[in-house]
VMD Tcl script that draws the C-alpha trace (Angstrom):
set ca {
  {-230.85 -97.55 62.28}
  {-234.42 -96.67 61.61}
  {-236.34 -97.31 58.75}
  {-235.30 -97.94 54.86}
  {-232.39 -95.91 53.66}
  {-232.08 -94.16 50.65}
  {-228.63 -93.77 48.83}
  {-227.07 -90.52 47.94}
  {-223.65 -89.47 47.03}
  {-221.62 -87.56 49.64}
  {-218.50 -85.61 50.25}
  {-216.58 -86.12 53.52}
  {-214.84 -83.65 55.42}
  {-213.01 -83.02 58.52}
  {-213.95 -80.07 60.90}
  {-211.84 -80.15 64.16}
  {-211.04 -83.27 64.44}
  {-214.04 -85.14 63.82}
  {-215.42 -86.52 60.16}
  {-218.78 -85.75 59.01}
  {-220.33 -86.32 55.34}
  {-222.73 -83.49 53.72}
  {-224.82 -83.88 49.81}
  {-222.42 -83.66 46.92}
  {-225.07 -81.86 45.43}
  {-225.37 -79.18 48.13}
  {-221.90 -78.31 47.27}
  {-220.38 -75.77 44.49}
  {-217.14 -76.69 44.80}
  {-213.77 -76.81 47.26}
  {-212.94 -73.64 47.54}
  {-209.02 -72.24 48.37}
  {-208.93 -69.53 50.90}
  {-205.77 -67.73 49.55}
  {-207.43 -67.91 45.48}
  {-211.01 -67.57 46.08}
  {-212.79 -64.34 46.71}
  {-215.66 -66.18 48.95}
  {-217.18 -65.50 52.30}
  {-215.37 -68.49 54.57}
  {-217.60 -69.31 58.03}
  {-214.94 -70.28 60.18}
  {-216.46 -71.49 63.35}
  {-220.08 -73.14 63.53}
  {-221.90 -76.17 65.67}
  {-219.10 -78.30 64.32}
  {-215.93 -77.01 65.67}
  {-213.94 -74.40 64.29}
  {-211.98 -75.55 61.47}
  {-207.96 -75.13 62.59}
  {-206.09 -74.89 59.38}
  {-208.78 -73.52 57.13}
  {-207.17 -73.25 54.07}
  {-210.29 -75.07 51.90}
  {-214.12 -74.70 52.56}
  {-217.39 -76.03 51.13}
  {-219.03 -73.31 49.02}
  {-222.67 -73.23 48.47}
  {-225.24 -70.59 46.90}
  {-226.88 -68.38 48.90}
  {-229.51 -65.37 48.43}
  {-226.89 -63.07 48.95}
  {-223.87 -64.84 47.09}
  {-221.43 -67.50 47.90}
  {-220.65 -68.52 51.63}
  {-217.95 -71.73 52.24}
  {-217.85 -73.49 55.45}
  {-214.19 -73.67 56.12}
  {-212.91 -77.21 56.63}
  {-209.48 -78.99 57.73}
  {-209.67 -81.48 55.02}
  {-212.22 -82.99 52.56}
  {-211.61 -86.77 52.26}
  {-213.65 -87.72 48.56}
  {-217.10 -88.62 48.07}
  {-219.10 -91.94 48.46}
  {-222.43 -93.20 47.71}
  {-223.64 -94.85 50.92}
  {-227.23 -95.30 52.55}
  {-228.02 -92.31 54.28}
  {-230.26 -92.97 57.56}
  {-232.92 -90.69 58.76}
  {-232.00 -89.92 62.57}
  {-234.25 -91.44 65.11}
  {-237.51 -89.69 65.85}
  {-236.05 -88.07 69.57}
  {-232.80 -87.12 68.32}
  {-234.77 -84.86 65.28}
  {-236.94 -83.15 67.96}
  {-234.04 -82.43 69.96}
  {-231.72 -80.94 66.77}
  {-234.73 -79.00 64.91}
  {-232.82 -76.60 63.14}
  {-228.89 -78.03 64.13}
  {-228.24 -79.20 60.57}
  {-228.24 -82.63 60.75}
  {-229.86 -84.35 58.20}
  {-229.39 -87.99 58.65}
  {-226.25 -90.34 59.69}
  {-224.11 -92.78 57.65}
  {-221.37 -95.83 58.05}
  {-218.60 -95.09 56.74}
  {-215.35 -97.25 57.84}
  {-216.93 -98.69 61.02}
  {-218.17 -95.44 62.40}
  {-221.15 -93.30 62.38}
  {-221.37 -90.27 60.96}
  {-223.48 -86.99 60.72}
  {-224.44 -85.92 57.34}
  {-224.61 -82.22 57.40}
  {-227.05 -79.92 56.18}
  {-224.83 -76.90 54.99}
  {-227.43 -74.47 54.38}
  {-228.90 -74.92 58.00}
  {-225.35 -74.71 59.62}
  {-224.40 -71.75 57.93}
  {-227.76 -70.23 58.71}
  {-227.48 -70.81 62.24}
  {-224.14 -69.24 62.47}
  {-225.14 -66.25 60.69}
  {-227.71 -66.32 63.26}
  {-225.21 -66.41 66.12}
  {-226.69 -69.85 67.65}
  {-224.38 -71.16 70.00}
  {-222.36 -73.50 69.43}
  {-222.59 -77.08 70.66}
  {-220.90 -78.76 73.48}
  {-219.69 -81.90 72.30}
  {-218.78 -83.57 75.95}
  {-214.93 -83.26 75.44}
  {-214.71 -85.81 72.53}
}
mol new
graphics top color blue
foreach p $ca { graphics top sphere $p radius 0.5 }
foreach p [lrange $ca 0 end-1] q [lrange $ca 1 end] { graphics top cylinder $p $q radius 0.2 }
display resetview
């Protein structure tokens, strides 16, 4: 990892079959698809979330918007590493904000307000190589 990192507090979540961590702060709260009355984004760069009965709600200009998710596994307050100078040129406006450890693995820490704008915006999504 590159450079000093600073802590933060985080929620993980599932998305397709793959973990990835985004700001508890960035987030509302869990919504339920079948209670709330909130605008779920089903499928984005991540995946598309298969069960989708829960989603990440944040505020938005135009009201609430929740990123539907398979699971959300609890929060943690880990380092959070800026990603590498060539991998943030190559993802300008993917989402990605930075990358954390979390149980011997490596994970993405999500933006949520740039992933949800970019699927508003219809950005394809990305390839992820067959993992």
């Amino acid at each position: 990892m590159n450079g000093p990192a600073a802590t933060d507090t985080l929620l993980l979540f599932e998305v397709a079959g793959r973990r990835f961590a985004t700001r508890a702060s960035a987030v509302r709260r869990v919504a339920r698809r079948s209670v709330d009355a909130v605008r779920f984004t089903d499928a984005t760069a991540l995946g598309a979330a298969g069960s989708a009965g829960r989603g990440l709600v944040i505020r938005r200009a135009d009201g609430e918007e929740a990123l539907a998710v398979d699971a959300v596994h609890g929060v943690v307050t880990v380092p959070v590493h800026a990603l590498p100078a060539l991998a943030k040129e190559c993802m300008q406006d993917g989402g990605v904000a930075g990358l954390i450890e979390h149980d011997d693995r490596l994970l993405p820490v999500i933006d949520l307000h740039a992933l949800l704008a970019r699927a508003a915006r219809g950005s394809p999504e990305v390839d992820h190589g067959g993992e």
